[in-house]
C-alpha positions as CSV (number, residue, x, y, z in Angstrom):
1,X,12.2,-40.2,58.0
2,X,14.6,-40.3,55.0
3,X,11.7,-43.0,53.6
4,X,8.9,-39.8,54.0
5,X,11.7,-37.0,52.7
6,X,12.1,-39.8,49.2
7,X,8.4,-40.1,49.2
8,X,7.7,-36.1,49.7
9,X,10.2,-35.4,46.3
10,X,9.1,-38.0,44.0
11,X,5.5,-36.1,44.8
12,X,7.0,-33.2,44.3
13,X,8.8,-34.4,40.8
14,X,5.9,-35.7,39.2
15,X,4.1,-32.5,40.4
16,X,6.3,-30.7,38.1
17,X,6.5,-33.1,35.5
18,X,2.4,-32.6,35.2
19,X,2.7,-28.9,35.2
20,X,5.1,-29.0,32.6
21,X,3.5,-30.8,30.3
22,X,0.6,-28.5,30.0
23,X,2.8,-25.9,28.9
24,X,3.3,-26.7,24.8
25,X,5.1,-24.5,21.8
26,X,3.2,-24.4,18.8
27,X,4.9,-22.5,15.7
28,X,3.6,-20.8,12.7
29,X,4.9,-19.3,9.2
30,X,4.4,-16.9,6.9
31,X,6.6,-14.9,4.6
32,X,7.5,-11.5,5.3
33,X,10.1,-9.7,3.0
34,X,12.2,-13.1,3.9
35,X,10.4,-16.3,6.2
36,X,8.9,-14.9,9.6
37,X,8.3,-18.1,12.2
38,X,6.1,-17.4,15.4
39,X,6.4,-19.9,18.3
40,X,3.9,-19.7,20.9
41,X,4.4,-21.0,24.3
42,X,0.6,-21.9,25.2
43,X,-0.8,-23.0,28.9
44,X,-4.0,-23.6,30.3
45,X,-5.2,-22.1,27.1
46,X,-3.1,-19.0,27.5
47,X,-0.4,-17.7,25.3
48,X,2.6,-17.4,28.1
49,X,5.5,-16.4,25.6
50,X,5.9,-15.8,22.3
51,X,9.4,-15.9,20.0
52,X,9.7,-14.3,16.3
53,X,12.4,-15.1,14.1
54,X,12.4,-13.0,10.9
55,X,15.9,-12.1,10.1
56,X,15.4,-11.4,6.6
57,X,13.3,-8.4,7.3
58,X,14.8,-4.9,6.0
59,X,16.4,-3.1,8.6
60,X,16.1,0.5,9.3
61,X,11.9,-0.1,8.9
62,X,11.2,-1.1,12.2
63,X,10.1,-5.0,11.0
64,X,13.4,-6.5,11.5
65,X,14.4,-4.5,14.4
66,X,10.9,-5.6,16.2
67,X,11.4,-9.3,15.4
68,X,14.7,-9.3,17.5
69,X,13.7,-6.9,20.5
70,X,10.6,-8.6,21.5
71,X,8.3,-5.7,20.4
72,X,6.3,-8.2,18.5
73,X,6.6,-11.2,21.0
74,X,5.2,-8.8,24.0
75,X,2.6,-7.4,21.8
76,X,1.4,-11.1,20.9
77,X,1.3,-12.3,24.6
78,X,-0.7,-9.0,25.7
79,X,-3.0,-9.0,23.1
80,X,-3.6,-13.0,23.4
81,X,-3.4,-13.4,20.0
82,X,-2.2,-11.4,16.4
83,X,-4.1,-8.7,17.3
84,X,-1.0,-6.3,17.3
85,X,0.1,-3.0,16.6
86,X,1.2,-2.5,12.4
87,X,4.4,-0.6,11.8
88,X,4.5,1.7,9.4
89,X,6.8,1.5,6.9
90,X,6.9,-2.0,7.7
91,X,3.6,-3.6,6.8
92,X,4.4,-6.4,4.8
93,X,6.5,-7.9,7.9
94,X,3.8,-7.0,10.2
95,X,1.3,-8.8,8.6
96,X,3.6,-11.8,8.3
97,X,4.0,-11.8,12.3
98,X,0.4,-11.6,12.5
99,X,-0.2,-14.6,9.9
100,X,2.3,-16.5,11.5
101,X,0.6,-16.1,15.0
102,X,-2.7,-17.0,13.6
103,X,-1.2,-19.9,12.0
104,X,0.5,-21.3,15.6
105,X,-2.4,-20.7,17.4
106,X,-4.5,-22.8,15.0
107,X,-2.2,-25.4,15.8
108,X,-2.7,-25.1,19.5
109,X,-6.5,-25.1,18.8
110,X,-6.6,-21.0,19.7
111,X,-8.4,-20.3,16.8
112,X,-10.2,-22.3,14.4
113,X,-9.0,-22.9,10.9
114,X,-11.1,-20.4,8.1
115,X,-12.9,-22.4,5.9
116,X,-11.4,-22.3,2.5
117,X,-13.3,-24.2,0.3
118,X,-14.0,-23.3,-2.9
119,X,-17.0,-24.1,-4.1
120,X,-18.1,-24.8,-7.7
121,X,-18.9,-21.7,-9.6
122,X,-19.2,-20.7,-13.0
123,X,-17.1,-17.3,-14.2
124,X,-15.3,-16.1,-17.4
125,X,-12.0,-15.6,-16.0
126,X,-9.7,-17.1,-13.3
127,X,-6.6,-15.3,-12.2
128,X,-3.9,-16.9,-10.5
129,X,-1.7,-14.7,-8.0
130,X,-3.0,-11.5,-6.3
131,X,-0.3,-9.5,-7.1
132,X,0.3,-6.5,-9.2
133,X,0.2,-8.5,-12.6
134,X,-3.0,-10.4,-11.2
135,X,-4.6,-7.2,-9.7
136,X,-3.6,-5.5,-13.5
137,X,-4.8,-8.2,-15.3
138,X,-8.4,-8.4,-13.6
139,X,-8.5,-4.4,-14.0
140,X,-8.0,-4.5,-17.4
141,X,-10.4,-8.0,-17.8
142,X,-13.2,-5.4,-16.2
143,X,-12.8,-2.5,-18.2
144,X,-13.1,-4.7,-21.5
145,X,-16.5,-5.9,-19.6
146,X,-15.6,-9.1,-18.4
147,X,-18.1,-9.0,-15.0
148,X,-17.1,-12.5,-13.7
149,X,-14.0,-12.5,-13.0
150,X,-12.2,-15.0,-9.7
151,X,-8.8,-13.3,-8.4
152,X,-7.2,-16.4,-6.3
153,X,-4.2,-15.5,-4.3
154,X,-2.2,-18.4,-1.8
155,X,-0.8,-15.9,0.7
156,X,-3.0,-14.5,3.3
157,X,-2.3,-10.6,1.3
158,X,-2.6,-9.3,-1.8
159,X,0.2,-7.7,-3.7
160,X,2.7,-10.1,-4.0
161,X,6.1,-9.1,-4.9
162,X,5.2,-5.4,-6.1
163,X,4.1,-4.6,-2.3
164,X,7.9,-4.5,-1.8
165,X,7.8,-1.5,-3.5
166,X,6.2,0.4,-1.3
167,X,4.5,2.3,-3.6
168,X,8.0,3.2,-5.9
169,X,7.3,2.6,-9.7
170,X,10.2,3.1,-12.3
171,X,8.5,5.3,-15.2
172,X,10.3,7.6,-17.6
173,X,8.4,11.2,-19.3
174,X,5.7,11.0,-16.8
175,X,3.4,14.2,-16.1
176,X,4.4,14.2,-12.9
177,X,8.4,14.1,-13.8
178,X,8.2,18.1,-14.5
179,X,6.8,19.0,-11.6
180,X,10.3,17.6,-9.9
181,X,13.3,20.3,-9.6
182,X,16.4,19.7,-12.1
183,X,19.8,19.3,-9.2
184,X,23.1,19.5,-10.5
185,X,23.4,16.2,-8.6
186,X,21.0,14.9,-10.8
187,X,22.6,16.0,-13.7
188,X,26.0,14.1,-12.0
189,X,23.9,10.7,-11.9
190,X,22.8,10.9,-15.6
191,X,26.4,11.5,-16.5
192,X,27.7,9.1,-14.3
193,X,25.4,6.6,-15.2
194,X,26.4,7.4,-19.6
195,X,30.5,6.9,-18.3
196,X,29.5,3.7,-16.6
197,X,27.9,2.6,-19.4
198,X,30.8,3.2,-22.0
199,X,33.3,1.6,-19.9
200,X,31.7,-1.4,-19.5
201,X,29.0,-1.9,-21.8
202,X,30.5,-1.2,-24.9
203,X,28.0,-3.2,-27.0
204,X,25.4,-0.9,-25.6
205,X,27.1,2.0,-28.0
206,X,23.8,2.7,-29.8
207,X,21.7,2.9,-26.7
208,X,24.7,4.8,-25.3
209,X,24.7,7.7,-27.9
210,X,21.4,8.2,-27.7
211,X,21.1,8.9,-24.8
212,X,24.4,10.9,-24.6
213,X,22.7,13.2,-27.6
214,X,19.4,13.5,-25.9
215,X,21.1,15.0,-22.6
216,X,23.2,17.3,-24.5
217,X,20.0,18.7,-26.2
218,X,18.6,19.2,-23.0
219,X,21.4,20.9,-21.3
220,X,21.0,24.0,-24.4
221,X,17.6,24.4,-23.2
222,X,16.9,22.8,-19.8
223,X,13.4,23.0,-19.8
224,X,11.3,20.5,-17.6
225,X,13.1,17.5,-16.1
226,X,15.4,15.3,-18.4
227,X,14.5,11.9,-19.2
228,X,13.8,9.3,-21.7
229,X,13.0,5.9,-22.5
230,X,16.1,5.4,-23.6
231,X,17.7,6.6,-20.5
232,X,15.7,4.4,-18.5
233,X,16.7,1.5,-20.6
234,X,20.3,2.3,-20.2
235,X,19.5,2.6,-16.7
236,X,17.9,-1.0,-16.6
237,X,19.9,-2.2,-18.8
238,X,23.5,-1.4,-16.6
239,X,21.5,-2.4,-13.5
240,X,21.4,-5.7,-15.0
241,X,25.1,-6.1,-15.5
242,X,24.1,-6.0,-19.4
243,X,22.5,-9.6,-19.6
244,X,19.3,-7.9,-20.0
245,X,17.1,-8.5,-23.2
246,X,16.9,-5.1,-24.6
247,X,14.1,-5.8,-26.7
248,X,12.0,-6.6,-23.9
249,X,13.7,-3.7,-21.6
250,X,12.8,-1.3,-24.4
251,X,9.0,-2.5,-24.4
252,X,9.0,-1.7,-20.6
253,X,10.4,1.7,-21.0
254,X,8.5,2.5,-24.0
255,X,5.2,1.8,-22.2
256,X,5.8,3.1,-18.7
257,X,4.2,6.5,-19.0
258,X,1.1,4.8,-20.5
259,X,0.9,2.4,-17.5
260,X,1.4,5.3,-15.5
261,X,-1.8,7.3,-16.8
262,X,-3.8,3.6,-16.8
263,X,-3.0,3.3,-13.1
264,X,-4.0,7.0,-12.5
265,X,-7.8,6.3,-13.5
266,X,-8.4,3.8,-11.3
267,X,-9.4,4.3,-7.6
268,X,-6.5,4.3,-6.1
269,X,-3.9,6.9,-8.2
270,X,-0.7,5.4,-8.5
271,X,2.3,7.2,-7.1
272,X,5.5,7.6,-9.1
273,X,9.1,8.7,-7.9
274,X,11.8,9.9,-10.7
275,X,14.9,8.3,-11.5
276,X,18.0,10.4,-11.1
């Protein structure tokens, strides 16, 4: 009997120890605002669990706070695959997830790998990097009549690092800077930001007085909303901690609006915000 009952659990063991090895993790990556990894927990050709790990992701957007309740891991296992629900105002670390789950799933043979060959072809222009210097670069290649013109891009979106923006773009004497109301706490930031500036950025005097004479014009005839290239700079300049090359900050500031009014032609209008 005890001969049958030995027999009966070593059946039963390697019973287990088959079923177990059909179940295997497979993981994926991708990079959100920080890395996102995806493993996948795949059986019998069914996704049975899912884990994400992005940690980096900005709180307060909903990315980082699905990543670590399981919203994303449930929606992955329900939908089979990356075909989940976006969040809005945080897209960059959805599509990450969903990259990530693509890329696990191609690694447990889910999916099947896109083909992405390049093939020889003949063009007047190749751009490296799809993001807002690329995507700028090829606009401007077009409108001086380039017509073949090859955007490559290694991530699996466009954008790049000016997607973190979420559609924010630093500009100073903008049309759209007047439409904005004039706050006394705006006027506190500008004059927070000059007595910042003195106390510790004394070599930024010039800069300083400029700046410090332009606002005092304003305030004896406040018309419009205040700012100025040179504002900005200073702005740029303290966010910096001063190490800054103001010859190149000034080249920014001083060609901001322009880029502005550029970027408002094209299909899709950019959207600005003002500094305080």
């Amino acid at each position: 009997m005890k001969k049958l009952a030995s027999i009966l659990l070593s059946v039963l063991m390697l019973t287990s120890v088959i079923a177990g090895a059909s179940a295997e993790t497979f993981t994926g990556d991708d990079n959100g605002i920080g890395p996102v990894t995806v493993a996948l927990t795949v059986e019998d050709g069914k996704i049975t669990e899912a884990v994400v790990t992005g940690d980096s992701e900005t709180p307060g957007f909903g990315g980082l706070e699905a990543c670590q309740d399981g919203t994303f891991a449930a929606q992955i296992v329900e939908a089979q695959g990356a075909g989940i629900d976006g969040i809005s105002g945080a897209t960059v670390t959805t599509n990450a997830v969903k990259a990530a789950t693509e890329e696990a799933m191609i690694a447990a043979g889910l999916m099947e790998a896109e083909n992405v060959t390049v093939e020889d072809t003949d063009c007047d222009i190749v751009i490296v990097g799809a993001g807002g210097a690329g995507m700028t670069a090829a606009l401007q290649a077009a409108d001086l009549g380039v017509e073949n013109i090859i955007v490559v891009e290694k991530t699996g979106s466009t954008g790049g690092n000016t997607s973190r923006a979420t559609g924010g773009m630093n500009a100073a004497k903008t049309a759209a800077q007047d439409k904005n109301e004039w706050k006394d706490a705006t006027a506190a930031a500008v004059e927070k930001t000059i007595a910042g500036a003195k106390e510790k950025y004394p070599e930024l005097a010039d800069l300083i007085a400029t700046v410090e004479a332009q606002f005092e014009a304003y305030k004896a005839n406040p018309v419009g909303y205040f700012d100025s290239p040179e504002l900005f700079a200073l702005d740029t300049m303290v966010g910096g901690k001063g190490i800054n090359n103001l010859d190149l900050v000034m080249t920014l500031v001083n060609n901001s609006a322009d880029a502005i009014d550029w970027l408002a032609t094209k299909p899709r209008s950019a959207r600005t915000w003002s500094r305080p």
